[in-house]
Structure formats: C-alpha cells, structure tokens
C-alpha positions as CSV (number, residue, x, y, z in Angstrom):
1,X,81.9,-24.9,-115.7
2,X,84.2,-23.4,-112.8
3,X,86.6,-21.5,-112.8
4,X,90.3,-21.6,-111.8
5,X,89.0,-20.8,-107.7
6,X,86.0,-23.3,-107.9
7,X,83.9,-20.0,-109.0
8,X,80.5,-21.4,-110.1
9,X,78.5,-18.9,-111.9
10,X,74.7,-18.8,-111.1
11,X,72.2,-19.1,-113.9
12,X,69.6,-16.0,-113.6
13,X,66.3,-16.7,-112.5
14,X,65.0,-14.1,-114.3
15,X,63.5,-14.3,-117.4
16,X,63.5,-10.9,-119.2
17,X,60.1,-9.2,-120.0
18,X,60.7,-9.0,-123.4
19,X,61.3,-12.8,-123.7
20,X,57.7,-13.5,-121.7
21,X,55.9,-11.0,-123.7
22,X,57.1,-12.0,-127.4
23,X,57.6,-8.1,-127.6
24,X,54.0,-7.5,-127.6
25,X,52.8,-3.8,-126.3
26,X,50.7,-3.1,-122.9
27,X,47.0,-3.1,-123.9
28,X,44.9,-0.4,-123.8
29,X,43.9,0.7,-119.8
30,X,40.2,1.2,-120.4
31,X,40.2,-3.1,-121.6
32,X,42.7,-4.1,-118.8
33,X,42.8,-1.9,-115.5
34,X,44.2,-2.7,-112.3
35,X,40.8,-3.5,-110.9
36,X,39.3,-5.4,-113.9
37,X,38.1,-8.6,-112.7
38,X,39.5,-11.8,-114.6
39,X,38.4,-15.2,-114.1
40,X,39.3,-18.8,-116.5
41,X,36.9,-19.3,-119.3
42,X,34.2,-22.5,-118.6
43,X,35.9,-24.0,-121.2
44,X,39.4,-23.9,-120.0
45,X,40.3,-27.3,-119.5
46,X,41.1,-28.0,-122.9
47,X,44.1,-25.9,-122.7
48,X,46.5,-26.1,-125.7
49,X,50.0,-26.9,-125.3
50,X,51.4,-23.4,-126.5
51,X,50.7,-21.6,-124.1
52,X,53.8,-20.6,-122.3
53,X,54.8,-21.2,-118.8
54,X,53.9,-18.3,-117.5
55,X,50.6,-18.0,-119.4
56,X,49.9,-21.3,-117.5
57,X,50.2,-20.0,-114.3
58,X,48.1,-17.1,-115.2
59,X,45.5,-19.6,-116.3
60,X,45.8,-22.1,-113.3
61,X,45.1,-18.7,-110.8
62,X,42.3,-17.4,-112.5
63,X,40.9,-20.5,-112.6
64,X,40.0,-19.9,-108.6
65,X,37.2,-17.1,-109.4
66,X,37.0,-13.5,-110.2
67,X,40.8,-11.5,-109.1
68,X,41.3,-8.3,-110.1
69,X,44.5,-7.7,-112.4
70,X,46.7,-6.3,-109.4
71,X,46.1,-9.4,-107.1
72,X,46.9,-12.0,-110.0
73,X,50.1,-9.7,-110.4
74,X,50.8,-10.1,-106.8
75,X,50.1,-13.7,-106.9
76,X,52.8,-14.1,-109.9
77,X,55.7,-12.2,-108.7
78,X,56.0,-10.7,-112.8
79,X,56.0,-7.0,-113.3
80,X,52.6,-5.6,-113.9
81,X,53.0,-5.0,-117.4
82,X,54.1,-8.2,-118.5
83,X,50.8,-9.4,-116.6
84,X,48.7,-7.5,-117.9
85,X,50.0,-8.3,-121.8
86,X,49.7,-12.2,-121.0
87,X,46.2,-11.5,-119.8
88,X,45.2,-9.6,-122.8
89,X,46.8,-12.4,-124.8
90,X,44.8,-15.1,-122.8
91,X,41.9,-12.9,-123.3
92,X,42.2,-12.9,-127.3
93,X,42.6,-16.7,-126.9
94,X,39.3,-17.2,-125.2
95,X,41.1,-18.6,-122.2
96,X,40.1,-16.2,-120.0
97,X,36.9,-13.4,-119.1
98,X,37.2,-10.3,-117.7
99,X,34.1,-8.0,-116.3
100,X,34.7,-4.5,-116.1
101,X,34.6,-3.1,-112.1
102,X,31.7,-2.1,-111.2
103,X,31.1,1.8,-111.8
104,X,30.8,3.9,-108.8
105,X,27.3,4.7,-108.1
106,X,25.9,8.3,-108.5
107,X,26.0,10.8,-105.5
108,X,22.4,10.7,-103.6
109,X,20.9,14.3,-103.2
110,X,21.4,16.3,-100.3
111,X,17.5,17.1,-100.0
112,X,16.6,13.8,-100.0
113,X,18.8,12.4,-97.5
114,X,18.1,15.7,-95.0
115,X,13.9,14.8,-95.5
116,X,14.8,11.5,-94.7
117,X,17.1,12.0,-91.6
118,X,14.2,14.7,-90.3
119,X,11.5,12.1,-90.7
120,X,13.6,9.7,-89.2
121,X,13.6,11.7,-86.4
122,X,10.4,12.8,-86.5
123,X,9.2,9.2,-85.8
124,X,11.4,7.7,-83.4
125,X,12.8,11.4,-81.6
C-alpha cells in the first residue's frame, strides 16, 4: 500500500527475539558457555519439520564439525542469547551435542621445570 507521495513502507527484517525464542529463558552458563563446543547429532538427517527457521540454520552450521557457541553466533548474525536458547532447545531435542571446553591444565612446579632447564644445560652447555 502507498501512500498519497508514492511512500512505500519497508517490511522489518527483523524478527523480534521474543518471537524466535517462543519466550523461553537463557540456559544455565555452566551447560552452554561461549566456548562450549556444539556439533549436529549423527542422527540429524531425519530432521522434523518443526523446527523453526532459524533452528534450521543452527542445525545446517553445526552440521560442519565442532564450533564453539560464539562462532555459530557469529555465523548467524542473531543476538547471543537467542542462540544460545535455540541451542539448548536443539540440545533437549537430540539434534545437537555439545562437549564441554577443555579445562585448563594445572600449573607445572617451579622445581621441576628449574631441575629440568639445569640438566638441560648440564648436558648440552
């Protein structure tokens, strides 16, 4: 419809967060951090029809390999929250598998290292 100057009003492109979450609440940070690694289930190609748009897309990237939460973010142009609420949805589906990052590993001892470094040099000077 235009107006009486040939106005034409642009449709948003923008979906409202609310509307792609069904009002569902960010999940806990411990299950889905910024660097948990997400990848499509084996079984994945038997995708039902429900899922939403947008769930599809998060389904056809993880379906690459192992991206962290931030990157599949970055890939969708949606606010982080609303991925991370699809991906826990996905993730109750079965439609997707996360593995936690891997944990830091533990600071080596100081004597250690020094005996090392002196027999190091001990041998080759």
């Amino acid at each position: 419809m235009t107006g009486l100057d040939g106005w034409e009003p642009e449709a948003p492109e923008l979906v409202r967060p609310y509307v792609i979450t069904k009002g569902r609440g960010l999940p806990d940070e411990q299950q889905l951090s910024l660097i948990t690694l997400v990848t499509a289930a084996p079984e994945h190609a038997r995708r039902p029809t429900r899922l939403s748009p947008e769930e599809q897309s998060l389904l056809d990237i993880c379906s690459a390999g192992y991206l962290s939460v931030a990157e599949i973010a970055g890939h969708t142009r949606l606010p982080l929250g609303v991925v991370r609420i699809l991906l826990a949805s996905l993730i109750e589906g079965g439609f997707v598998v996360t593995r936690p990052p891997v944990q830091r590993a533990a600071v080596a001892d100081k004597q250690i290292l020094e005996e090392v470094l002196h027999g190091l040099r001990a041998k080759f000077g």
